[in-house]
Each structure stands twice: as structure tokens, then as C-alpha cells.
C-alpha positions in Angstrom: -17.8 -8.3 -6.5 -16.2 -10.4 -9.2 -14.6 -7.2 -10.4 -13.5 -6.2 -7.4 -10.0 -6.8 -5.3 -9.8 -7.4 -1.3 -7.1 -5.3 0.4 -5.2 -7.3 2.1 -4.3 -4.9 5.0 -8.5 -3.6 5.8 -10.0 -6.3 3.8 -12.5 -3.9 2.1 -13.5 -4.5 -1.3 -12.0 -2.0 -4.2 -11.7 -1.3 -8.2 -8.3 -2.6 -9.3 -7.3 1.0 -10.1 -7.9 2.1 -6.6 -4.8 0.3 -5.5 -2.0 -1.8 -6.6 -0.8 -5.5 -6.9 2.3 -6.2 -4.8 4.6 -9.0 -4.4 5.8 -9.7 -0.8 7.7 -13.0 0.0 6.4 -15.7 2.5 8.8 -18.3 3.1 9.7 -20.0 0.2 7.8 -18.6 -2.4 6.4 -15.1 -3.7 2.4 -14.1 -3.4 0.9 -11.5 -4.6 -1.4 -9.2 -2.8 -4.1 -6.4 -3.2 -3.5 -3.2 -1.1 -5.9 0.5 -1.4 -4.2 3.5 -1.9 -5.0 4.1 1.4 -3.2 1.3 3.1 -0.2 2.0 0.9 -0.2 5.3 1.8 0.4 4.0 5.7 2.3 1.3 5.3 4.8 3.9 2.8 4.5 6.4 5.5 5.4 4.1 8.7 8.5 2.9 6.7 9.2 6.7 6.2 8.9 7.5 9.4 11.5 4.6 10.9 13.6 6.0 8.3 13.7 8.9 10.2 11.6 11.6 7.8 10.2 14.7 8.9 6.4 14.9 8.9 6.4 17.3 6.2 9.1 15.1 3.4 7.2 12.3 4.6 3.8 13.7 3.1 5.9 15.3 0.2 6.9 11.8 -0.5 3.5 9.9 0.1 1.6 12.5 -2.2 4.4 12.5 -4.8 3.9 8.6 -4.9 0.6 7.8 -4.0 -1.7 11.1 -5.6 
């Protein structure tokens, strides 16, 4: 597991390459956190979605950014 990351949004365990680092802001000071491809690919498309997207640019988008 040493060579694994936790994703911070389903707290499964995952290769480095199968998601990315992020840096989010918490009060006074930046952390960075693990997320899967998979939970990026929700959390991108439920920020699509408030944007107003339609199903289909939203999965354009999602696939375009997140293969």
C-alpha cells in the first residue's frame, strides 16, 4: 500500500497514475489531496452540470479531460 494514494472523495486505495494531486484551500492554508479518475470525473461533471451543460457537452467535456 506504500505505493498507493487514498482518494479523498471514496477513500479506495489507487496507483498515482490513476488519478491526480489537487490543491483545494481549507481555511488559511492550501492541502493537497488524492482524487481517482473516477471521482474527478463526477465532481467535473456536477460542476458542469450547475453550469448549466447539456448531457451530451458535458460528457464531450469529461472524456476530452479525463480519457
Amino acid at each position: 500500500m506504500l505505493d498507493k494514494k487514498k482518494c479523498n472523495e471514496c477513500y479506495k486505495y489507487f496507483r498515482e497514475t490513476q488519478g491526480k494531486m489537487t490543491i483545494l484551500p481549507d481555511e488559511n492554508k492550501l492541502i493537497w489531496h488524492f482524487y481517482c479518475k473516477k471521482c474527478l470525473r463526477s465532481w467535473r461533471k456536477r460542476g458542469l452540470q450547475k453550469k448549466g451543460f447539456s448531457d451530451k457537452e458535458i460528457n464531450e467535456i469529461v472524456l476530452k479531460e479525463y480519457p
